[in-house]
N, C-alpha and C positions, 0 to 999 in steps of 0.2 A: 473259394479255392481250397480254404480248409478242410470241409466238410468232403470236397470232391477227390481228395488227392489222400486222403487219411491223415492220421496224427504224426507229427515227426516223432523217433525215438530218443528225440533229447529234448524231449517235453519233462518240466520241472515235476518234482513227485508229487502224489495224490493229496491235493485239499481235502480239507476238513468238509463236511455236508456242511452249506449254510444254513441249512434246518438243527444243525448239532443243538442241545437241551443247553439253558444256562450253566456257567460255573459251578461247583458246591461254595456251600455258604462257608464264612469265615466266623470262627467262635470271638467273642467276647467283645469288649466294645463296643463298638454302633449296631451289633447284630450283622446282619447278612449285609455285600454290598452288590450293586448291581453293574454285571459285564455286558458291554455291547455285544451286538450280533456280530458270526464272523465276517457278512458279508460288507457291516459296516465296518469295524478296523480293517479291514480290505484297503476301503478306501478313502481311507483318515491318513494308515500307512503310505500313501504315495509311491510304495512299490510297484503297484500295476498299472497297468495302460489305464482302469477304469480308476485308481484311485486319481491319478495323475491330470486326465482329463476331468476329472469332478472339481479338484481343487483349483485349475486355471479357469475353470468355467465361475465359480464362485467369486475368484478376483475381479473376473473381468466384470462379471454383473453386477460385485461393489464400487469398480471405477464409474462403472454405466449410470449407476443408480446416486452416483454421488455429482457427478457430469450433469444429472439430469433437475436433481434438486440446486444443482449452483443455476441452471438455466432457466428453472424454473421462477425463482427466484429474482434474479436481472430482467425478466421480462413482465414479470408481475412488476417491477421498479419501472419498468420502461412503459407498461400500460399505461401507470399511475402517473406521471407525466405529460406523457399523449392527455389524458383524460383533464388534467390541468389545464395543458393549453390552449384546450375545447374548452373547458369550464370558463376559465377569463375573456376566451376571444369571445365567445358567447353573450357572456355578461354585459364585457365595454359596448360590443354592439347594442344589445338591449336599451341601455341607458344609451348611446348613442343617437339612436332612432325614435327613442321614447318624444311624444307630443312635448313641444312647449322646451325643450333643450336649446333652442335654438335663440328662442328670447330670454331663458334667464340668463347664457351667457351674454348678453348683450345689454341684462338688467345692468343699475349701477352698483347695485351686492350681489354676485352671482352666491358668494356663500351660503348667507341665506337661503337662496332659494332650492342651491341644491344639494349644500350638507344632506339636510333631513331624506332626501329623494337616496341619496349614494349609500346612506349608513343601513337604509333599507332595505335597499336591493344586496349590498353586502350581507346585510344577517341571511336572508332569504335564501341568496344562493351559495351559501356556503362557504365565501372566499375572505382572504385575510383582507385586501382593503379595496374601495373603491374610489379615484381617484377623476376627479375633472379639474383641466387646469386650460388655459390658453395657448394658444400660440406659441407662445416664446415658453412654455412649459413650467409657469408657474402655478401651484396647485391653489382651486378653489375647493376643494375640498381634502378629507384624509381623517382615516378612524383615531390619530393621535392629531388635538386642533393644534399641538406646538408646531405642527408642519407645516400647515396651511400657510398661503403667500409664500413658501419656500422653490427652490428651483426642483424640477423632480429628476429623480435619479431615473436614467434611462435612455436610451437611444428613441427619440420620439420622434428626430427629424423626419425618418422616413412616412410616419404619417401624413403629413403635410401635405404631400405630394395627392393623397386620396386613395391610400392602401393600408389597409391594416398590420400591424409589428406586432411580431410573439417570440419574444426571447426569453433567456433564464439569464439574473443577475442577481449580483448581492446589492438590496436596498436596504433601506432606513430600517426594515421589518427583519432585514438578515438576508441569504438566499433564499430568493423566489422564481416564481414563474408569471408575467404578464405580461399583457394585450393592451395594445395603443393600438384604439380608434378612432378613425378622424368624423366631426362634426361639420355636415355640409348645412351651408345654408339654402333654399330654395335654387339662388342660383346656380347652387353646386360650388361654392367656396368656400374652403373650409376656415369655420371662425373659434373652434376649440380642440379638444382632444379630452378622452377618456380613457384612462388605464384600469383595470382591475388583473388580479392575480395572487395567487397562494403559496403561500412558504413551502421551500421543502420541504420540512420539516413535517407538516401537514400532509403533503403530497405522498414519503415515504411511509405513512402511517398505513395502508392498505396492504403493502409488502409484508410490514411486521404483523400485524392482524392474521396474512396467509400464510405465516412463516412454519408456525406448527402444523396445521393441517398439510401441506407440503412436505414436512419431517413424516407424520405418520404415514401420509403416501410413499415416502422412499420405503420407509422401513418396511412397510409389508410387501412392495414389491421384492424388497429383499430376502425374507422368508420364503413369497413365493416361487419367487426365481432358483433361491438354492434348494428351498424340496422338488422342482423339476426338475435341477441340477442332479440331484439324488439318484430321482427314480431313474432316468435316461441312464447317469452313470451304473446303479446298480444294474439294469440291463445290459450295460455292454461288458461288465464281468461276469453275467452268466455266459457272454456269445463267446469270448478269450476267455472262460475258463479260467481265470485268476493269472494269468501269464504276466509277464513281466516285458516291457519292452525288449530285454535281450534276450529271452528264451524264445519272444515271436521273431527277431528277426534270424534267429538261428534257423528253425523251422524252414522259414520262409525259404529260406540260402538253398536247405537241400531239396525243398522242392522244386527251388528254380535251376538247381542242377540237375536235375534228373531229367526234368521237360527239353533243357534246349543241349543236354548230351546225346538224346536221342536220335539217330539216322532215318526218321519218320514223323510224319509233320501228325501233330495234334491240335487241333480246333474245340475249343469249349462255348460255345453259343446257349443263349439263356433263352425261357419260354417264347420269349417274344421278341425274338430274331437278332438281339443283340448282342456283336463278339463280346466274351470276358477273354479268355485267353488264347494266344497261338504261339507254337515255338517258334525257333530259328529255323527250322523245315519247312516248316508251316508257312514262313513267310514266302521261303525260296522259291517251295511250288509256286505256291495261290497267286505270287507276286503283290501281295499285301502293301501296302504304304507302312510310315513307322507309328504314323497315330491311329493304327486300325482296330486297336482293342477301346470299346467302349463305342463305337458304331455301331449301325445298321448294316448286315453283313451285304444286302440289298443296293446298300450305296459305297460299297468297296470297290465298285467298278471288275468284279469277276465275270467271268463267264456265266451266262445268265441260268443255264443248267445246273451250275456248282450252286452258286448261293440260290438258289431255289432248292438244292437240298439241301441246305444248309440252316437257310432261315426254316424249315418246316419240320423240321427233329424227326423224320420219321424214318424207320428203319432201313441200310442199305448194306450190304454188303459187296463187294468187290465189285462200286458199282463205275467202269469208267467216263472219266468228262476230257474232251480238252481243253486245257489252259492253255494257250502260248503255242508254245511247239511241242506240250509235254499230254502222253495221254496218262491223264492218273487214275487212278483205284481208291477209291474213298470207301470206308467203314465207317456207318453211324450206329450210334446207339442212345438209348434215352438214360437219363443218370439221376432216375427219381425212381428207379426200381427197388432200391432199397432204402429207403426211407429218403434219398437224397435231395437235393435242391430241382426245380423242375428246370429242366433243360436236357442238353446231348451232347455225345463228344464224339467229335470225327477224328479218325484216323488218316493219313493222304500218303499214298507211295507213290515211286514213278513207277510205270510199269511197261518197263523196256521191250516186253515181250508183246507189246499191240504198234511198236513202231511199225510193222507191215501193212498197216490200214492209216500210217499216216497221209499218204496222197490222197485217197479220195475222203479224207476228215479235214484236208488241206482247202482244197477246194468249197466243201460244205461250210467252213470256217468261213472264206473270204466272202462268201454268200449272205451269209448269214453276219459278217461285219458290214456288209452292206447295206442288207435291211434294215440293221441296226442305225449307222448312219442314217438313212433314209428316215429312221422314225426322229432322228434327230435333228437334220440337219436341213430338213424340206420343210418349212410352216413357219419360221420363224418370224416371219412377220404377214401383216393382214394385206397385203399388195400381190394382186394375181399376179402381175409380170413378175414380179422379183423371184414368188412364189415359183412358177414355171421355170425360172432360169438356176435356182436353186435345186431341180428332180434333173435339167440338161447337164449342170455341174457334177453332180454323183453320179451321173450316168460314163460320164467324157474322161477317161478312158477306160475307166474298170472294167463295165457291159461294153461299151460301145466306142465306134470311133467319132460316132458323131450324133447328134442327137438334136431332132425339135420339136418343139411344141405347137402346135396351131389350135388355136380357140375360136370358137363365135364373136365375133364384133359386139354382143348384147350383152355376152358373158362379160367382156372387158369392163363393162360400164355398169356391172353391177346387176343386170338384170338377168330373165331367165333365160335361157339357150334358144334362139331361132333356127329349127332346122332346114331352112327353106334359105335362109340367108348366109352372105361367106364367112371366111374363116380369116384371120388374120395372124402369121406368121409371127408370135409373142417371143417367141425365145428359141436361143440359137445357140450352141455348143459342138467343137470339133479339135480332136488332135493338132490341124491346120486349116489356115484362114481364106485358102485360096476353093474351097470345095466350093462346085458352081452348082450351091442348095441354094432356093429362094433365100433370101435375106432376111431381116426381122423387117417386120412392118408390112413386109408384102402383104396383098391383101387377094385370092384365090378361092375358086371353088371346084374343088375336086369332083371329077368326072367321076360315076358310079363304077366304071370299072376297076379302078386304081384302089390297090389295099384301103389307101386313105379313106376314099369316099365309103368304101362297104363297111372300114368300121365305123363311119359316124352314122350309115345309116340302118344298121345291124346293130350296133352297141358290141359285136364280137371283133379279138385279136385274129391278126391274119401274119403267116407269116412268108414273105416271097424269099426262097433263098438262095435261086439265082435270078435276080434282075433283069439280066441279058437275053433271058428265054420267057418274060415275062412281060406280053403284050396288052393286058391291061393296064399295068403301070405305065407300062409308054407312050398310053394312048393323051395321059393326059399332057403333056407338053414332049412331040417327038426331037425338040433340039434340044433343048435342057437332057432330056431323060438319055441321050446320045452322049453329050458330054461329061454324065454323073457316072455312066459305065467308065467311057472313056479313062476318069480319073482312078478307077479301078474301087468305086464303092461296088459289094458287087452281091450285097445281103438285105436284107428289110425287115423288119418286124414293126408291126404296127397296133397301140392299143388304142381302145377309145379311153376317155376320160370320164367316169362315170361315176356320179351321187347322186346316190339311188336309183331312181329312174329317171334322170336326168344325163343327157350328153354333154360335155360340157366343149369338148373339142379333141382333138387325136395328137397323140406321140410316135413318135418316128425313131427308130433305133436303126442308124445305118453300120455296114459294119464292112473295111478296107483293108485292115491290116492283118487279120489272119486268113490263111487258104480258108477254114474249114468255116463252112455258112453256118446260120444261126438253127439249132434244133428246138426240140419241142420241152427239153426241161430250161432252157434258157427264154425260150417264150413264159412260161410258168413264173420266171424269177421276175421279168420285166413287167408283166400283168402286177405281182405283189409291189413291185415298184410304181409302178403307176397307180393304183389301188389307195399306197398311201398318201401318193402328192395329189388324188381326188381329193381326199375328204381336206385337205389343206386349201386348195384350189376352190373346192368352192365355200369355206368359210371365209376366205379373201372376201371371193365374190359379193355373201352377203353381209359382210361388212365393209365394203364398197358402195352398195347400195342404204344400209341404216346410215352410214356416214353422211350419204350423200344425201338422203332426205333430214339429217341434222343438221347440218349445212345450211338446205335451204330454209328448214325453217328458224335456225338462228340470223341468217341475213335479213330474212322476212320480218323478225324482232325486231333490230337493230334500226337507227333513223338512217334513212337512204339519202335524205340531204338536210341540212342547217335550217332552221326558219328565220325568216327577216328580223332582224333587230340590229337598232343602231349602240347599244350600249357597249359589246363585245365585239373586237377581231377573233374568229375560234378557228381554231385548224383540231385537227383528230386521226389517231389511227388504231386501228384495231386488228389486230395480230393474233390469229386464232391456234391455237394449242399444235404439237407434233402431233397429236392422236386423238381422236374425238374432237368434239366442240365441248365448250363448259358456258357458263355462267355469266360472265363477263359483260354487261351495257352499260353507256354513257347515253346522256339525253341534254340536250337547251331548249329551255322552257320559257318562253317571254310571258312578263307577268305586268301586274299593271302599273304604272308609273313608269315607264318605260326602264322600269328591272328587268331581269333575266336570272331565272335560275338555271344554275349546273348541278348534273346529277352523274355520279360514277356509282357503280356500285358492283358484288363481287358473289354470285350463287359459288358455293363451294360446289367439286364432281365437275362431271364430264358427262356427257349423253343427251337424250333428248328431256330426261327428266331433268339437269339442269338447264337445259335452253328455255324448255315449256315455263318453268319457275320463275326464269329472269323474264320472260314474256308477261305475266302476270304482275310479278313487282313493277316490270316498267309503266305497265299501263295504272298499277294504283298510283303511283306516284304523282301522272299526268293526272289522275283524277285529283287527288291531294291536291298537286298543284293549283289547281282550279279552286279550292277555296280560298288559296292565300293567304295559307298559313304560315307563319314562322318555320325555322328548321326544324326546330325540336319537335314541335308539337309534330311536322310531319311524318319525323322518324318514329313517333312514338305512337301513330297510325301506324306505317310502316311496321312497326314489332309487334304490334296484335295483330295486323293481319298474317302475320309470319306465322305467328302460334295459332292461331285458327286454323293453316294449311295443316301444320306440323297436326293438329289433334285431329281432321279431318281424314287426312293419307295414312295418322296410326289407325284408325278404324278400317282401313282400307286394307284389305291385305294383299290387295294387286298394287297399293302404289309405296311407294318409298316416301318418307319425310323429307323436309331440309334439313339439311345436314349441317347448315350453315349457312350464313348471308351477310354480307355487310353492306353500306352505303357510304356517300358523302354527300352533302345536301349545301349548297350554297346560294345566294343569294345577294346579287349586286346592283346598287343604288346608285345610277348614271349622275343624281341629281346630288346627294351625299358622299359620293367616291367613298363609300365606304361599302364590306364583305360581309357578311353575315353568316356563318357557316357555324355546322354538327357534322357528324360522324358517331356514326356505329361500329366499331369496332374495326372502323379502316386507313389504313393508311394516310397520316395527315397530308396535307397540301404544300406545294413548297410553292415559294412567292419569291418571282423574279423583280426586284425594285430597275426603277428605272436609268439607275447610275451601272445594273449589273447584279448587284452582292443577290446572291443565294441565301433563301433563310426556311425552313420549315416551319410551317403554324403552328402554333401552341393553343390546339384547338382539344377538347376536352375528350379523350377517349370514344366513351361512351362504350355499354357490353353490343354483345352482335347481335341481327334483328331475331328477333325468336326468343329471347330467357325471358323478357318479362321481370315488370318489379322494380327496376332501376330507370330513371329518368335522364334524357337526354342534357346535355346545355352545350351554349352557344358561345361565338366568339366573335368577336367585332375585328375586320380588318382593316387597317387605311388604309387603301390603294389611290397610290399618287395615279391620275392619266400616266398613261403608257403603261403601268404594273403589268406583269403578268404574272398569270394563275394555274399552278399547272395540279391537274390530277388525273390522279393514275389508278391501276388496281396493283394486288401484289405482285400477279407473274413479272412485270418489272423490277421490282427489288426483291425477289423472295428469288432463292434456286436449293437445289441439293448441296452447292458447291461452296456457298456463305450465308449468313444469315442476313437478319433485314437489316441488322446497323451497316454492312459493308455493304450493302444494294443499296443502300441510303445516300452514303457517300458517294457512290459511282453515279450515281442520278445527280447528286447537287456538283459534282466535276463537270458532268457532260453540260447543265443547264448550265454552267457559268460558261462556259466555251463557246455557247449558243449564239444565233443569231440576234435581231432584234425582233423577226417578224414570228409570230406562233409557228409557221410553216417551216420554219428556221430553225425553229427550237425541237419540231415532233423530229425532223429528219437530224438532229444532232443528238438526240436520243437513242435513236434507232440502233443507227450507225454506233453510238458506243456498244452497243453490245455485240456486234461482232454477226458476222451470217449466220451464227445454228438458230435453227428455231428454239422457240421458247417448249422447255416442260406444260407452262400452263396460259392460256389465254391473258393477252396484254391490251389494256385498254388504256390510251393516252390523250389528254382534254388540253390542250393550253388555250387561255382567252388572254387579249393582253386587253385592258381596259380604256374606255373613252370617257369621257363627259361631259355630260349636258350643260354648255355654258350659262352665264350667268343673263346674258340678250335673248336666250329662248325658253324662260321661266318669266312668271309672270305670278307674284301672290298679293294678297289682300286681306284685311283682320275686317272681320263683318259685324258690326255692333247686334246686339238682342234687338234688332228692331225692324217693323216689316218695313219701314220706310228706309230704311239701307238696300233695300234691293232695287230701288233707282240707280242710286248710287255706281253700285255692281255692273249694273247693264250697261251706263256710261262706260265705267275702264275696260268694260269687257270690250266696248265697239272701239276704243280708242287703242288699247293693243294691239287686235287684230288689222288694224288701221297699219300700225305700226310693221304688223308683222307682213302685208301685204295678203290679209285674208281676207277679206273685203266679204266675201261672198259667203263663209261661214258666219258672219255676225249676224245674222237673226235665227239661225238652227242653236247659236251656239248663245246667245243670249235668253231665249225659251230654256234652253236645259238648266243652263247656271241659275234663274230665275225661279225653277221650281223644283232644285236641291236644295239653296240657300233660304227658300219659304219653310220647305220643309224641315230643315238644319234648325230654325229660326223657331217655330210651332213645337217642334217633340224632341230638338235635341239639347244641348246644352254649349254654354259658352266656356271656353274660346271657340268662336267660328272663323276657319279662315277658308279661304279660296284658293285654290294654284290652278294654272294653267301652265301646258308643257307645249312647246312644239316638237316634235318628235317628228318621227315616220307621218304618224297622225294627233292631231289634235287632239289635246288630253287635257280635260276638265273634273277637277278635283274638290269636294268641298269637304272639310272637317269638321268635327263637333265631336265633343264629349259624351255622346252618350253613346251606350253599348247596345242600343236596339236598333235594328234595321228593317229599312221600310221591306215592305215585300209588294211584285208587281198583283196590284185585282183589278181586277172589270167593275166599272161604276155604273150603278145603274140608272133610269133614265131620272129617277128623284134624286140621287146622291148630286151634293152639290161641290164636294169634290173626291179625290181617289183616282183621278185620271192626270196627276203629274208623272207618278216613276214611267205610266203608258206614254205619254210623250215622250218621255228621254229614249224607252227604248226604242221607241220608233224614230225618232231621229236623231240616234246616235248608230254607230256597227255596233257596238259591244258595249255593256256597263256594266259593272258589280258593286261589290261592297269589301272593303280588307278592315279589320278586326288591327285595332292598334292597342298598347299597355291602359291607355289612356282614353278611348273614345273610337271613331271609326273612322274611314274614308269612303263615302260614296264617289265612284268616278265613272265617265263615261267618254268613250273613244269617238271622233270621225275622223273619217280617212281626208288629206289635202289635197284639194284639185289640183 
């Protein structure tokens, strides 16, 4: 504004040139001494804006840079700690798990035997002491031996239990930091405990080590920051000129008096259409808001001619616009013509002398508020009918007294316009309720002579503008079209609905309340009115139809019904998004041992490119599923194949990546009542116990499917019979309106309110949130759990030896005996007979046997070894190779599941 408006005349007197030559030298003494530059005491002096902002700039970058070494500093402390507690937890484990720990505790000197072990692993890994002691916490060992058989200092109880302790305390050694590990014996009992851990002392050593290099890092950031402090500052005393805070805000005073003393509005707009300045005139004309300087003069809401010359700087002279009721005279000019900033300045008067051409600029005004409207206020959502009843609304009463819309029946539904086929009466508008025009919904076919029909089958507006003298319109209903005069409609105008070369169906403009019928510039206005509820009308349409083939091919994804298993009661529901379809599938997958896995999982987006992706994930999963793997390991299938798509669709330049995905992956053991569950970066599970109480799993994060790098893990559930298991995806706890902790809570209020029965629990769900639809796609799982009792399990320990498979084949015929299966016992003694040969020949001991009754008959052999047979054809010399062939031929199904420890061959038949 400075540069634009000139200098004030109580601008401080003329500076010195910052280029002025040094001082003269001073005689005697030290010889010459040397004087700063002026434009440095400038701003040493703190007189001026630029010395002033130089010197807060420099505090502030010493508070910043002294802030940053104290943080840096505690967090280097806080590393070195963390890294401690890693270091000991580390260690105890080590020696924990170390071979032979188990019997020196148990030795009758465990001293001996594991002094020399602990003092070793201590020097190795670098910790102040390693500690084995018992039970009751008396140490067998310690790097000072006056300790040993001493009580140890420490909270060790909690090991005991079969979890590891990592605290800081002051011991025997001073303040430390250590780990108490518990020692299990085979059976998993724990018969000792191991501490190791490091003094503070030690620990802060790495702090002080970084404490200079950190010093030197402030420090030069501090140089650096005040020489950039400098130079900026020296630049903002060349832009003020050396001024002084109060000589600019004098300045400023009389320019701002001049501007809004003026009886003439002044606009200052910058190259690129953005207001800087407007006086008090300026506002009154244009009707400006009070935060209109420093906008887009484009989104000031002006008359769309004014800011059109406004935002385009180009030259105008006395050129008139209307604003409001006011016709004004605008003067631009551009204000870079001598040498000035690039922009323009407009001038704005009223000008009293064009009010004689206010009526018909009255007229062309509301015209023109209308089409405006119209581009506004027609389209606003993707729905033809709404869309239609939103061009009847603008039309009802401004143009018209009444107004409808009639479309194609194929148009409604998304497809292309049948013009052979009727119309159906979409939308209805009228000053009053009583006008006896078809109704909405009616469903008609306009006779060729009637306006109507010739514009759907012409694609041209017609306009009839007396009614009463118009026997084609009559012809198509003569009692209706008798009673429409009657009521005194007594005008028509009729356009067709046309994108591109598409018809889409006809508009109706009736008109009752003024004498004078509709003419031919009022046709023209209706046509531009119709015009733009086409192009709205049919983006409806074909997002009607992408919807609706997303739709069905997300149904088409989704399971259409439950598969048989007796492990789980499951109920589900799935609630698909306000707009679009997204991502969102659940699946139960019965697996062998009469398990069942559950799978929820979450394609981030909307569209058919997230429905296709969750289509894919579902079906790898069922693949996955099928070898019976663990969760982890499936999820972490699952996440390569994620990034294989992701680097496959970047190559693609017609397809989009994932953008995102999570899972849940569970897995439950009818026979163990126990959960086995992962998660990818989804929402954990919340577990309804059978007394009621609510709890969320404390299952292991996990990143989302797609980064790659990081490894999944698992969490073990008890689920008592009856538990339930619920999961979900986020549109149920995630909104705009709270985050996930408070989605969190409303989902564990509503499940505790719940029923007892999963169907009970989806629909008390629901219901908490209230009728709007969801933002984002909702998927809801509850299973509540059964178990396989302990009368329809059947196991056996099978000795190394082939003569135990007599044996075998007796309990087998005497279970089923038991069980009333009489008629499976020689299918089912052949199978068990040449798994447990083969168990017995290439696998390893323990061998045991389970048999399940389930749905179907389920025969199970174990063994230690991680190789599995595979089915081949024997041929007519091999003298054997034809057992897995028998199993599969007389079992339904059989496979193999991969255990920590060995494998499970199993194979299924169905029960008579």
């Amino acid at each position: 504004m400075v540069r634009l408006m000139g200098r004030s005349p109580a601008r401080s007197p003329q500076r010195p040139s910052t280029t002025a030559p040094v001082g003269p030298r001073r005689q005697g003494g030290g010889g010459s001494r040397w004087r700063p530059p002026e434009w440095l005491r400038s701003l040493l002096s703190a007189r001026s804006v630029a010395g002033q902002v130089f010197i807060l700039h420099v505090v502030i970058v010493l508070l910043l840079v002294v802030s940053a070494v104290v943080a840096l500093v505690l967090q280097v402390q806080h590393d070195s700690t963390l890294e401690a507690r890693s270091r000991s937890l580390a260690v105890a484990e080590t020696l924990a798990h170390s071979p032979g720990i188990v019997e020196a505790l148990e030795s009758p000197d465990p001293t001996v035997l594991l002094q020399p072990r602990a003092e070793a692993i201590r020097r190795q890994a670098e910790v102040d002491f390693v500690v084995v002691m018992n039970t009751e916490g008396v140490r067998y060992t310690h790097p000072r031996t006056d300790r040993i058989g001493k009580k140890f200092v420490g909270a060790f109880q909690p090991a005991l239990t079969g979890r590891p302790v990592t605290e800081e305390i002051t011991g025997t050694l001073g303040p430390l930091v250590q780990a108490v590990v518990p020692v299990n014996n085979p059976d998993g009992v724990v018969v000792g405990l191991v501490s190791a851990g490091i003094t503070t002392e030690n620990v802060g050593g790495v702090a002080e080590d970084q404490l200079p290099l950190v010093l030197a890092a402030g420090a030069a950031a501090l140089v650096l920051a005040t020489t950039g402090a400098a130079l900026i500052s020296r630049r903002l005393l060349r832009q003020t000129h050396g001024l002084g805070p109060h000589e600019m805000t004098r300045m400023y005073e009389h320019h701002d008096a001049v501007l809004h003393s003026v009886r003439e509005g002044v606009v200052i707009v910058d190259d690129d259409g953005t207001l800087l300045l407007a006086n008090d005139e300026a506002h009154r004309l244009l009707g400006l808001p009070e935060d209109a300087e420093g906008r887009d003069v484009l989104d000031l809401s002006l008359d769309p001619g004014t800011a059109a010359l406004l935002s385009s700087g180009r030259v105008a002279t006395d050129e008139v616009h209307r604003v409001g009721d006011r016709l004004l005279a605008v003067n631009q000019r551009s204000t870079d013509r001598a040498g000035g900033p690039p922009g323009s300045v407009a001038t704005v008067r009223d000008s009293t002398e064009l009010r004689a051409l206010s009526g018909r600029a009255e007229t062309a005004r509301e015209r023109l508020d209308m089409l405006y409207d119209a581009g506004v206020g027609i389209g606003t959502s993707l729905d033809v009918a709404r869309t239609a009843e939103e061009l009847t609304e603008l039309a009802v009463p401004r143009f018209a007294d009444f107004a409808t819309v009639d479309l194609f029946e194929t148009v409604l539904a998304g497809g292309e316009p049948d013009v052979a086929g009727s119309v159906r009466r979409t939308a209805s508008a009228g000053v009053r309720e009583d006008a006896p025009l078809y109704p909405v919904g009616t469903q008609n076919r306009f006779v060729g002579s009637s306006p109507q029909g010739r514009s759907l089958a012409s694609g041209r507006s017609f306009v009839e503008p007396r009614l009463a003298e118009a026997p084609g319109w009559r012809a198509q209903d003569l009692e209706r079209s008798g009673q429409i005069v009657a009521y005194g409609i007594h005008s028509l105008i009729t356009v067709p609905l046309r994108a591109g070369s598409l018809v889409l169906g006809v508009v109706s403009f009736w008109r009752s309340g003024k004498p004078e019928p509709f003419d031919e510039e009022e046709l023209a206005l209706a046509e531009e009115l119709v015009a733009r509820a086409a192009v709205s009308i049919d983006n409806a349409r074909r997002y009607t139809r992408e919807h609706g083939m997303a739709v069905t091919l997300q149904r088409s994804l989704l399971p259409r019904s439950l598969p048989e298993q007796s492990a789980l009661e499951i109920a589900y529901r799935y609630l698909p998004a306000q707009a679009g379809v997204g991502g969102d599938w659940f699946d139960v997958l019965p697996l062998s041992g009469a398990r069942v896995a559950l799978v929820v999982g979450d394609v981030v987006g909307h569209g058919l490119h997230a429905a296709a992706t969750m289509g894919r994930l579902r079906t790898a999963v069922h693949n996955f599923s099928a070898l019976d793997l663990p969760p982890d390991e499936l999820l972490g299938l699952l996440d390569e194949l994620v990034g294989r798509i992701d680097q496959d669709e970047t190559e693609d330049e017609h397809s989009a990546p994932v953008t995102g995905a999570t899972c849940l992956y569970a897995v439950y053991d009818p026979v163990t009542r126990r959960c086995t569950v992962a998660r990818a970066g989804h929402p954990p599970p919340a577990l309804i116990r059978p007394d009621g109480t609510v709890e969320y799993a404390d299952v292991p994060a996990g990143p989302p499917l797609g980064l790659g790098g990081l490894p999944f893990e698992t969490a073990e559930l008890e689920m008592a019979e009856g538990s339930r298991l619920v999961l979900y995806t986020d549109g149920l706890v995630e909104d705009r309106e709270h985050d996930i902790d408070v989605g969190l809570e409303l989902l564990r209020t509503a499940l505790a309110r719940a029923g007892d029965s999963p169907e009970d629990t989806c629909r008390a769900v629901l219901e908490s949130r209230g009728p709007a639809r969801a933002r984002d796609d909702i998927a809801l799982l509850v299973a509540r759990t059964r178990a396989l009792t302990e009368d329809r399990i059947a196991r056996w320990e099978v000795p190394s030896d082939p003569a135990a498979v007599a044996e075998v084949r007796a309990r087998i015929a005497r279970k089923l005996s038991d069980w009333g299966l009489d008629e499976l016992v020689f299918t089912t003694e052949l199978i068990l007979s040449e798994l447990v040969t083969n168990a017995i020949r290439y696998g390893g001991s323990p061998i045991e046997v389970r048999m399940l009754r389930d749905r179907n008959l389920i025969c199970e052999v174990l063994d230690s070894s991680s190789t599995s047979p595979h089915l081949r054809y024997a041929t007519m010399n091999d003298e054997g190779g034809r057992g897995l062939f028998l199993v599969a031929q007389l079992s339904e199904r059989w496979g193999t599941r991969y255990l920590p420890a060995g494998k499970i061959i199993w194979a299924e038949q169905p029960i008579p």
